[in-house]
C-alpha positions as CSV (number, residue, x, y, z in Angstrom):
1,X,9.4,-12.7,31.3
2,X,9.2,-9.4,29.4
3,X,11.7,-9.5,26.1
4,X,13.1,-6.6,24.3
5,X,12.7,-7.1,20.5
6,X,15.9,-8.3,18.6
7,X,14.6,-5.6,15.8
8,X,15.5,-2.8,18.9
9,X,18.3,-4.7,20.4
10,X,20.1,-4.3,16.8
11,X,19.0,-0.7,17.0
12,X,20.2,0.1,20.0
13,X,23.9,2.0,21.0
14,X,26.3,-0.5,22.2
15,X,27.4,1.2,25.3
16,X,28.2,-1.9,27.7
17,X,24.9,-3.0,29.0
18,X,23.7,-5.8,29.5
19,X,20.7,-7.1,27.4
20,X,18.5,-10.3,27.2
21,X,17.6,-12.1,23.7
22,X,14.7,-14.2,23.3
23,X,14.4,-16.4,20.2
24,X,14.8,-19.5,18.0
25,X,18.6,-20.5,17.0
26,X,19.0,-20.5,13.5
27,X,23.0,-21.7,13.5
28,X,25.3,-22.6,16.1
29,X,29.3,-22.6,14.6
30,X,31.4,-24.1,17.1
31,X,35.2,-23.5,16.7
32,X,37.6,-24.9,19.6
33,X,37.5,-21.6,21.3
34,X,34.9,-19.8,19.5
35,X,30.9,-20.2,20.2
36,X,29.4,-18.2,17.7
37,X,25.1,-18.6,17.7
38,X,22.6,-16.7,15.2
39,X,19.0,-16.0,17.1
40,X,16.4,-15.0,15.2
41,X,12.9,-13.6,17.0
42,X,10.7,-13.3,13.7
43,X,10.4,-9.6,14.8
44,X,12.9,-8.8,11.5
45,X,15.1,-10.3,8.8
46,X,18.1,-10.3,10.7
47,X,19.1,-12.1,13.6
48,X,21.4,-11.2,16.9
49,X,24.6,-12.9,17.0
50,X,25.8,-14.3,20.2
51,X,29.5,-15.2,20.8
52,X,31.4,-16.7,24.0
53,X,34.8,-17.2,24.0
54,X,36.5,-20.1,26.2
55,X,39.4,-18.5,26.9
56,X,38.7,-15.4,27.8
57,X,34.7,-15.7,29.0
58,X,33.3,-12.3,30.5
59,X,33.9,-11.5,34.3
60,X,30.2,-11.8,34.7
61,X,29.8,-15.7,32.6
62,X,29.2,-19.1,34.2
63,X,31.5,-20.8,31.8
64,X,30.1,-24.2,33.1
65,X,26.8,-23.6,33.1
66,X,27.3,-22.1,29.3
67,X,28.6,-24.9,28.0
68,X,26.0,-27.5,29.2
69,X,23.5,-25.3,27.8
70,X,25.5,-25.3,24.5
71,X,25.6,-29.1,24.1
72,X,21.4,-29.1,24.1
73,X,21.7,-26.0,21.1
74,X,20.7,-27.2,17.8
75,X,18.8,-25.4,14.5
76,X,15.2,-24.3,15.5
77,X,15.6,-24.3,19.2
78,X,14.5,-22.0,21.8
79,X,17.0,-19.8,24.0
80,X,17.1,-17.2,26.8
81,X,20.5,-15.5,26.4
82,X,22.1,-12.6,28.5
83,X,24.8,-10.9,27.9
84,X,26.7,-7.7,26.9
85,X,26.0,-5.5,23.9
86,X,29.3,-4.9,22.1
87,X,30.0,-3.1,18.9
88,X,30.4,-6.2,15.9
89,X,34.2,-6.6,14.8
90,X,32.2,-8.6,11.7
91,X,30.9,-6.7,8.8
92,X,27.0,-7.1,8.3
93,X,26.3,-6.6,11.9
94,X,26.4,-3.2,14.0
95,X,26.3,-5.0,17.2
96,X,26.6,-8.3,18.8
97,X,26.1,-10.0,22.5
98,X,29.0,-11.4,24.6
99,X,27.0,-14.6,26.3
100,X,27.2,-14.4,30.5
101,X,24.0,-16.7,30.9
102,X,22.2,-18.9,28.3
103,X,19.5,-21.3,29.1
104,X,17.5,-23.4,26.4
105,X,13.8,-23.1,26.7
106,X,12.9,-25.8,24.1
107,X,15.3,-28.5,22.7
108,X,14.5,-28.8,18.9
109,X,15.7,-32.5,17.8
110,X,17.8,-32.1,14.6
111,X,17.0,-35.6,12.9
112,X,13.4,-34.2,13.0
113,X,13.2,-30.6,12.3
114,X,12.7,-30.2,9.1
115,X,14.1,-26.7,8.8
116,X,17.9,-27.1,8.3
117,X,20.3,-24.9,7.1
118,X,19.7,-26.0,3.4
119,X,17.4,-25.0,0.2
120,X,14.0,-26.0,0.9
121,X,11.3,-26.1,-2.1
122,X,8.2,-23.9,-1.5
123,X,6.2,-27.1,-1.7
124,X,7.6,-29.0,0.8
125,X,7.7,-25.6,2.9
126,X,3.8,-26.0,2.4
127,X,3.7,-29.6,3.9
128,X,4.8,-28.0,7.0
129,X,3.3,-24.6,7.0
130,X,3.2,-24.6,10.8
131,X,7.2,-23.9,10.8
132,X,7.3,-22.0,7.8
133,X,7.3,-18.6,9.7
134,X,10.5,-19.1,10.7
135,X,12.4,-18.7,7.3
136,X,13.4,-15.9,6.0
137,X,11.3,-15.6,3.1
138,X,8.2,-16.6,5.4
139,X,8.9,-14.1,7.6
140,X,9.5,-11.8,5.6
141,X,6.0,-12.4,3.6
142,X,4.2,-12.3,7.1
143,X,5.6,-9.1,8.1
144,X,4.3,-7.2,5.1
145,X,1.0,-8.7,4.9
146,X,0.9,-7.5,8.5
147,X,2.2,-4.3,7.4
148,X,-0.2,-4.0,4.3
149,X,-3.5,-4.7,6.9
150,X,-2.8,-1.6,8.8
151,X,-2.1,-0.1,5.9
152,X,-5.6,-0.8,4.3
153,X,-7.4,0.5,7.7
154,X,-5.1,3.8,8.0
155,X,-5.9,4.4,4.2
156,X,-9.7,4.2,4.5
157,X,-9.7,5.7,8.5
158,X,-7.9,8.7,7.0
159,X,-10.4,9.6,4.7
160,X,-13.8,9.5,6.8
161,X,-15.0,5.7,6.2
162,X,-16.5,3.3,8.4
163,X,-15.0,-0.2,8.8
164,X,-18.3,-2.6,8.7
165,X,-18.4,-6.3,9.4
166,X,-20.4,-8.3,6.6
167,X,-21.7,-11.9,7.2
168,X,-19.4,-14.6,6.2
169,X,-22.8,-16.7,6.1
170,X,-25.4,-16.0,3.4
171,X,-28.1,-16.8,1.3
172,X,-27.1,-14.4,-1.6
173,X,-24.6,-14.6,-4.2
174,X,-22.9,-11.8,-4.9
175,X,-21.2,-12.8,-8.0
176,X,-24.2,-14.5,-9.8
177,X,-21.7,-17.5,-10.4
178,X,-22.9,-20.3,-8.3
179,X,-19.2,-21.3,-7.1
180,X,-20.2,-21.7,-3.5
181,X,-19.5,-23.5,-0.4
182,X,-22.7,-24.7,0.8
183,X,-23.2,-24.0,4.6
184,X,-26.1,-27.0,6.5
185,X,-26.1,-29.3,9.4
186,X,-28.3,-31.9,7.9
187,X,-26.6,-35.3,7.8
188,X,-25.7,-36.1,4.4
189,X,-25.4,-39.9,5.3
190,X,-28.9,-40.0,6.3
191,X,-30.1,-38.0,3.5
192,X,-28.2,-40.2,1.2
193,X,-29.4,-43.5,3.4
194,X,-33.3,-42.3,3.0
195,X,-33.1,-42.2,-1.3
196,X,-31.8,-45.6,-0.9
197,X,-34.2,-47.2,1.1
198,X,-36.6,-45.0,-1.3
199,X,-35.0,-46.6,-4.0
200,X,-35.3,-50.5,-2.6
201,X,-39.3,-49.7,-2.0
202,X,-39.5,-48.3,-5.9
203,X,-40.4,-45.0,-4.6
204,X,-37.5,-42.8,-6.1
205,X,-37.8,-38.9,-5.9
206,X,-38.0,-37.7,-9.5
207,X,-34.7,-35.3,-8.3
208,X,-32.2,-36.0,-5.9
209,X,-33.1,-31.9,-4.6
210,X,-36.5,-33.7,-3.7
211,X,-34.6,-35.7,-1.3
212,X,-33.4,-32.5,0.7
213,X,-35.4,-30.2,3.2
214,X,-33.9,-26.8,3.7
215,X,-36.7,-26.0,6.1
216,X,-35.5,-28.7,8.1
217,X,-31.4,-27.0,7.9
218,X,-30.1,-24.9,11.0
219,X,-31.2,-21.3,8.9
220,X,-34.3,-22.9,7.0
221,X,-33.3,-22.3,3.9
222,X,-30.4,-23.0,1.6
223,X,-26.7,-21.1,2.9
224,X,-23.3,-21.0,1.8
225,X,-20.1,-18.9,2.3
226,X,-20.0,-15.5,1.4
227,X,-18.0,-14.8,-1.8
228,X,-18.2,-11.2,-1.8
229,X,-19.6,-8.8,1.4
230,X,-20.2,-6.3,-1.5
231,X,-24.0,-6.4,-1.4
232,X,-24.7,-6.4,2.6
233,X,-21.8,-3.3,2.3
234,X,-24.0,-1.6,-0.3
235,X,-27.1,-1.0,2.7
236,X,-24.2,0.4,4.7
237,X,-23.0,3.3,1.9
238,X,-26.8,3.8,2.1
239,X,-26.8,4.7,5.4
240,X,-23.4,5.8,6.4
241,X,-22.0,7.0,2.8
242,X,-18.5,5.6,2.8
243,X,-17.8,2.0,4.4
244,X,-15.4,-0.7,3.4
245,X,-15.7,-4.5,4.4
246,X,-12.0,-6.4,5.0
247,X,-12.8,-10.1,5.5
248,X,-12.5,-13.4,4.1
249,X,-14.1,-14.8,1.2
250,X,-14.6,-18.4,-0.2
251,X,-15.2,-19.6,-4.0
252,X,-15.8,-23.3,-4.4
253,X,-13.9,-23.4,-7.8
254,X,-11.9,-26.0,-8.8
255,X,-8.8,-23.9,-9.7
256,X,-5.6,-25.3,-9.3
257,X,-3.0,-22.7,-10.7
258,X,-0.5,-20.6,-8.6
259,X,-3.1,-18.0,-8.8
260,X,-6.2,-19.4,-7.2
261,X,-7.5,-20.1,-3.7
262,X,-10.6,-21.2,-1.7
263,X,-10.2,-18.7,1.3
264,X,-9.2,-15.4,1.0
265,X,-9.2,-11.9,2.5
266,X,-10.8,-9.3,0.3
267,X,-10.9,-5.4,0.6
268,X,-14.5,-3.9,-0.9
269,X,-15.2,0.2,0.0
270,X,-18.9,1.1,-0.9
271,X,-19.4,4.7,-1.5
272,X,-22.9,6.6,-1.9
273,X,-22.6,9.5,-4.2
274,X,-19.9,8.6,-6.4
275,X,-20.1,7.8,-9.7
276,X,-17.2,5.7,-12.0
277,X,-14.9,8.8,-12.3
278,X,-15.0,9.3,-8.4
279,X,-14.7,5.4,-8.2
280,X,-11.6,5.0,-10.2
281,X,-9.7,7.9,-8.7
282,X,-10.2,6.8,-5.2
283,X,-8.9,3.1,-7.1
284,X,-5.7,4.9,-8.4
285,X,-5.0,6.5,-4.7
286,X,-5.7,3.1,-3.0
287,X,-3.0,1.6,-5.1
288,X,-0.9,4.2,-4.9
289,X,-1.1,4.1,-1.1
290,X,-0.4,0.8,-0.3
291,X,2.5,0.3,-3.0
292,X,4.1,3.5,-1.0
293,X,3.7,1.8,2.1
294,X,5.1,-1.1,1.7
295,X,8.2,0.9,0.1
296,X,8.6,3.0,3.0
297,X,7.1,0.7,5.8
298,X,9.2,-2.7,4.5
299,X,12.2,-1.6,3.1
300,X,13.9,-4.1,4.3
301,X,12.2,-6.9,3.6
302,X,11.6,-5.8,0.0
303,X,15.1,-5.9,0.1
304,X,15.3,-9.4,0.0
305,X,12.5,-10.5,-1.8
306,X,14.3,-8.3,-4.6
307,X,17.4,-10.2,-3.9
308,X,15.8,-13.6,-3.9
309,X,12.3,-13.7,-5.0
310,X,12.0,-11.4,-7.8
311,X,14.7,-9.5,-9.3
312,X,13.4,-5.5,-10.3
313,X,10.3,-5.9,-7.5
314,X,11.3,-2.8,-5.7
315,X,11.5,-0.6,-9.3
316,X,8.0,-2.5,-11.0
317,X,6.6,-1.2,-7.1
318,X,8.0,2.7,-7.9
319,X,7.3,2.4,-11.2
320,X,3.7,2.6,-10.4
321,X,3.4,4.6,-7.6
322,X,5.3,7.6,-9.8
323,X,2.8,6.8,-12.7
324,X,-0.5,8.7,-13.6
325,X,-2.8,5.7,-14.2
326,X,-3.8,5.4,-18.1
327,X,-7.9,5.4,-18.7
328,X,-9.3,3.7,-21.6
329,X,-12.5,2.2,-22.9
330,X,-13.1,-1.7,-23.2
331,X,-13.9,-1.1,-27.1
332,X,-10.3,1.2,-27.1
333,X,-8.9,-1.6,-25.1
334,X,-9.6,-4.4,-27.7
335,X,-8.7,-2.3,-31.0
336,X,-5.0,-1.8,-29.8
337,X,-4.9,-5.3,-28.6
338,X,-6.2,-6.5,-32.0
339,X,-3.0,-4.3,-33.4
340,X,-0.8,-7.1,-31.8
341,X,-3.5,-10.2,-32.3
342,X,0.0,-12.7,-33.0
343,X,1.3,-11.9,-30.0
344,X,-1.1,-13.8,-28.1
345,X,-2.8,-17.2,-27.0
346,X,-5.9,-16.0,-27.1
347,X,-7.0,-13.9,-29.6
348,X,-8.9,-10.4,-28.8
349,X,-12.2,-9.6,-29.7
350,X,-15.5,-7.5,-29.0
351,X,-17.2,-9.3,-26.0
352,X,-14.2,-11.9,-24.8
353,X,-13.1,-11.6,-21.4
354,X,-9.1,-10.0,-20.7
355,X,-7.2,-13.0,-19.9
356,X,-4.1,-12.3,-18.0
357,X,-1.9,-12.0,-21.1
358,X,-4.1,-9.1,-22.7
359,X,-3.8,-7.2,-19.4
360,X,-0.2,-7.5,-18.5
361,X,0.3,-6.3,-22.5
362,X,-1.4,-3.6,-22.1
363,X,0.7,-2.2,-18.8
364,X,3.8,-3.6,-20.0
365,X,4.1,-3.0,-24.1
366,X,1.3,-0.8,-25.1
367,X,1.0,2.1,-22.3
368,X,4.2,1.0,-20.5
369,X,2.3,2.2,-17.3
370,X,-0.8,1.1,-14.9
371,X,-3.9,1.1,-17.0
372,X,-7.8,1.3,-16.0
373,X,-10.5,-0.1,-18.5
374,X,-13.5,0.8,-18.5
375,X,-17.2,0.1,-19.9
376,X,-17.4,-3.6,-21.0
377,X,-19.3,-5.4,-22.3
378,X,-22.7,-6.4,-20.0
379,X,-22.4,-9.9,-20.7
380,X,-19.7,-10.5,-19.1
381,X,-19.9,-8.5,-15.9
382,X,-22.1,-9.1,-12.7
383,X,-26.3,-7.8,-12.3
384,X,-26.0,-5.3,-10.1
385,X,-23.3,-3.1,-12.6
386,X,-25.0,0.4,-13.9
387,X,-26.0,-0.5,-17.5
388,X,-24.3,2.6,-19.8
389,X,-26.7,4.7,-22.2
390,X,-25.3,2.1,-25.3
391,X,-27.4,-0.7,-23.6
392,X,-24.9,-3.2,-24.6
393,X,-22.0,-2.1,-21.9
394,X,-21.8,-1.4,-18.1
395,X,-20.0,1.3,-16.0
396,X,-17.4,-1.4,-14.7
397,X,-13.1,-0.8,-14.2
398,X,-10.7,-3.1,-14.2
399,X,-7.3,-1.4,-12.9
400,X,-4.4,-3.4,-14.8
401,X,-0.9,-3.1,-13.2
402,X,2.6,-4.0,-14.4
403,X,3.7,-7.6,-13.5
404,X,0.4,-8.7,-12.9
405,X,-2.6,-7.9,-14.8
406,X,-5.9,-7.1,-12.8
407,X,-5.4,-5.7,-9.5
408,X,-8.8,-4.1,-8.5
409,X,-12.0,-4.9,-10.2
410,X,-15.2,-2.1,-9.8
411,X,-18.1,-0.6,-10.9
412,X,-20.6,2.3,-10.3
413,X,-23.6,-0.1,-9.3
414,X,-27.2,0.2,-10.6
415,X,-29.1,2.5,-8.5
416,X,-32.8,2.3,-10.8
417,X,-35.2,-0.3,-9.2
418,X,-37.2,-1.2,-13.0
419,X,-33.0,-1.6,-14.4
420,X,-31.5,-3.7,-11.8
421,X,-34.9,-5.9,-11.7
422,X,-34.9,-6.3,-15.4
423,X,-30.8,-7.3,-15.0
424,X,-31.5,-10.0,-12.1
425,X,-34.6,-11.0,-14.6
426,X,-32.2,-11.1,-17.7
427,X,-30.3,-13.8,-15.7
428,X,-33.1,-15.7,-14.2
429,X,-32.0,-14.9,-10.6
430,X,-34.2,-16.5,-7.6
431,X,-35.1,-13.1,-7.0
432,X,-36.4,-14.5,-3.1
433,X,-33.3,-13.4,-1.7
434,X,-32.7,-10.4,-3.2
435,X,-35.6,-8.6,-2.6
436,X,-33.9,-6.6,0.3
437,X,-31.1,-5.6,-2.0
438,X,-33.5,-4.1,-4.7
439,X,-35.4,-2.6,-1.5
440,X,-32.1,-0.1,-1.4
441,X,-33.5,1.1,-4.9
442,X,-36.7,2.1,-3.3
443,X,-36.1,4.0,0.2
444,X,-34.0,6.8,-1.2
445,X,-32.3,5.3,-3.3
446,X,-28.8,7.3,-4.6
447,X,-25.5,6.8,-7.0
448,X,-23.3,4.6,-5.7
449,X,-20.1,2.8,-6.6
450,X,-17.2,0.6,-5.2
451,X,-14.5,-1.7,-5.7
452,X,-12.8,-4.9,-4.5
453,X,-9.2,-5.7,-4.2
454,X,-8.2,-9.5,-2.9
455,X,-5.3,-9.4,-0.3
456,X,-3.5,-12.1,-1.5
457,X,-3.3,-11.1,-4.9
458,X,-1.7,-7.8,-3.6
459,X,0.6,-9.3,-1.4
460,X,1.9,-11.9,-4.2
461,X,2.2,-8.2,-6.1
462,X,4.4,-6.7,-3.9
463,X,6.7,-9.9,-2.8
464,X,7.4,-11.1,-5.6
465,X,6.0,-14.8,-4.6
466,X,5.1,-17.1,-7.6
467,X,2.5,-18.6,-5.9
468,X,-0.7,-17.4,-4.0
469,X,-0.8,-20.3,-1.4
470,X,2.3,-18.5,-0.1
471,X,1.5,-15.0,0.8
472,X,-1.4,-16.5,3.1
473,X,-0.7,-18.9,6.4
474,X,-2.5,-21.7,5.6
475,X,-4.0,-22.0,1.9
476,X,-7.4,-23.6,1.2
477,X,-7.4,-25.1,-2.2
478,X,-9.2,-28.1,-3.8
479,X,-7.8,-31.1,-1.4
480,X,-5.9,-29.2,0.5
481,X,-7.5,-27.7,4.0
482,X,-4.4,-28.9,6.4
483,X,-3.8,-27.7,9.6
């Protein structure tokens, strides 16, 4: 049962011949001598149109057999249709198919499908994210992000790196932050069940840790789920010079905002013998790429999300791509925000974080243009950064887009054994399972840098979609791990 894509049938010269068309019915208008049937295969936006006419059926059409395979057509189900390409009398279409055969695969029950042909919220869309592929939006946002995967692998394949496979599984945090999903197969009933009973006896551990023994867990020792393959990816760039990690992440924070999620797919090169300069302008081309791509590559689906997601998408997306990339300091950063203090909920000073609204003001009032900042403040930036000659900021970048804020967040990372020990030290770090990563700063050890860029906050770039739970297939967010 080999099918021809709809994307090809549409593409193809209507020269009389006879094709087949797989798919899922999205309307069926039913005049009294007029069948006309919209099929949709997922493989594009648009969708085939099928007609048969009673009273004048092709030479090669089972009129009866047609129409008892009409009665079982309803929204959302499945067909088998052959027929003759013709050249489309209506306007929007090049080509249609004159039905000689159709048989319905799989009845779809209208009173139950939720997918009619109506306006459907995004929320309730998410209740039934299993069918949501079949709209037009959601098809649309899965092509691209299909579309922007290959893209990430052709962009780093083309310039020498190696793809590497980090451990979702680990006893190291990355981040320093603590927001993680602990990974154990001891039962936490009986754990729970044993400090009760300890209780009842008066023999209460002093902490409930006491209660717990890692060296009794599956790995012996306390694991959770990786929230960053950065580190594991630095002993690759040791060894292999340029590698980049593109896998999924977790962070146990409880975030509930359009802009947040538990899972996600993030994109983190590692290259030896690059400093911050050489780090940013491989940022500004890895942006540049992958906007360009999804210009080119889904034109037409940008199409419509500029039509019905977000108005001007497709000129922010150019916009950028045409734009050098502005470079400023943190301190620079701060003093022309502190120019426009009023403008803002929270107020800009030496040592704060960028919220969201800082960022986007920069790109979008200040520099009217993509913007990288660079050298903040150590505080508030991760161990393993390179600490700058000041002592009091790190060589860290932040590229800022348009529309968004923060796209990619990087550093060149401390390559001196004595300065990255006294960083982990600064923080109090369990430095037991880290002693491998300060090992790289022993055995030959060189300048390094890299970057990370979360998938789903590029794909909610370039769509256009307000919320983060829908550029991926099936969001993980606090209470919400369905399907």
């Amino acid at each position: 049962m080999k099918s021809v894509l709809i994307k090809d049938i549409l593409k193809s010269k209507p020269e009389g011949q006879t094709v087949t068309v797989y798919g899922w019915v999205r309307t069926k208008r039913d005049s009294k001598n007029l069948v006309f049937i919209q099929v949709n295969d997922g493989s594009c936006l648009a969708s085939i149109q099928l007609t048969f006419d009673r009273t004048a059926p092709s030479k090669n059409a089972d009129p009866v057999s047609i129409e008892n395979s009409l009665k079982k057509i309803t929204t959302g189900a499945s067909i088998k249709a052959e027929g003759t390409l013709i050249e489309s009398p209506a306007g929007g279409q090049a080509v249609e198919v004159t039905l000689e055969a159709l048989t319905v695969l799989g009845e779809c029950p209208t009173d139950a499908y939720p997918l009619q042909k109506k306006a459907t919220s995004m929320e309730f869309l998410r209740e039934v994210a299993y069918l949501r592929p079949r709209t037009n939006t959601f098809g649309a946002v899965f092509r691209v992000r299909n579309q922007m995967a290959f893209a990430v692998h052709s962009f780093f394949q083309e310039r020498g790196f190696q793809y590497v496979n980090t451990p979702i599984i680990t006893c190291s945090d990355a981040e320093g932050a603590g927001e993680m999903f602990q990974v154990t197969n001891l039962s936490l009933e009986k754990i729970a069940e044993t400090g009760i009973k300890a209780g009842a006896k008066g023999k209460s551990p002093e902490t409930a840790a006491d209660l717990v023994d890692y060296g009794k867990d599956f790995f012996g020792k306390k694991a959770s789920l990786t929230v960053s393959g950065q580190l594991e990816g630095e002993t690759f760039a040791t060894a292999l010079s340029r590698i980049y990690t593109f896998g999924p992440t977790f962070r146990a924070e409880n975030s509930n905002t359009p802009r947040h999620l538990s899972e996600f797919w993030m994109i983190e090169p590692e290259m030896a013998f690059f400093d911050l300069e050489d780090n940013m302008d491989l940022a500004e081309e890895f942006v540049k790429y992958l906007l360009n791509w999804a210009l080119t590559k889904c034109r037409e689906d940008l199409d419509f999300f500029n039509l019905r997601i977000q108005s001007g998408i497709i000129e922010t997306l150019t916009h950028v791509v045409n734009s050098p990339f502005k470079r400023i300091s943190y301190t620079e950063a701060i003093e022309e925000l502190k120019k426009h203090e009023d403008k803002f909920e929270f107020k800009p000073f030496w040592g704060c974080d960028l919220q969201t609204e800082h960022e986007r003001y920069l790109t979008e009032n200040i520099f009217k243009c993509p913007v990288m900042v660079y050298n903040y403040p150590k505080e508030i930036k991760a161990f393993y950064m390179k600490l700058n000659d000041d002592k009091k900021t790190v060589k860290a970048v932040d590229v800022l887009v348009p529309g968004l804020g923060e796209i990619i967040g990087g550093s060149e990372r401390e390559e001196n054994y004595e300065k990255l020990l006294a960083a982990c030290n600064e923080r109090n770090m369990d430095m037991s399972n880290y002693q491998w990563y300060l090992d790289l700063r022993r055995f030959g050890t060189v300048p390094h840098s890299g970057f990370g860029l979360g998938f789903e906050r590029l794909l909610r770039y370039i769509t256009g979609m307000a919320n983060i739970r829908d550029v991926i297939p099936y969001p993980r967010a606090p209470k919400l791990a369905d399907f």
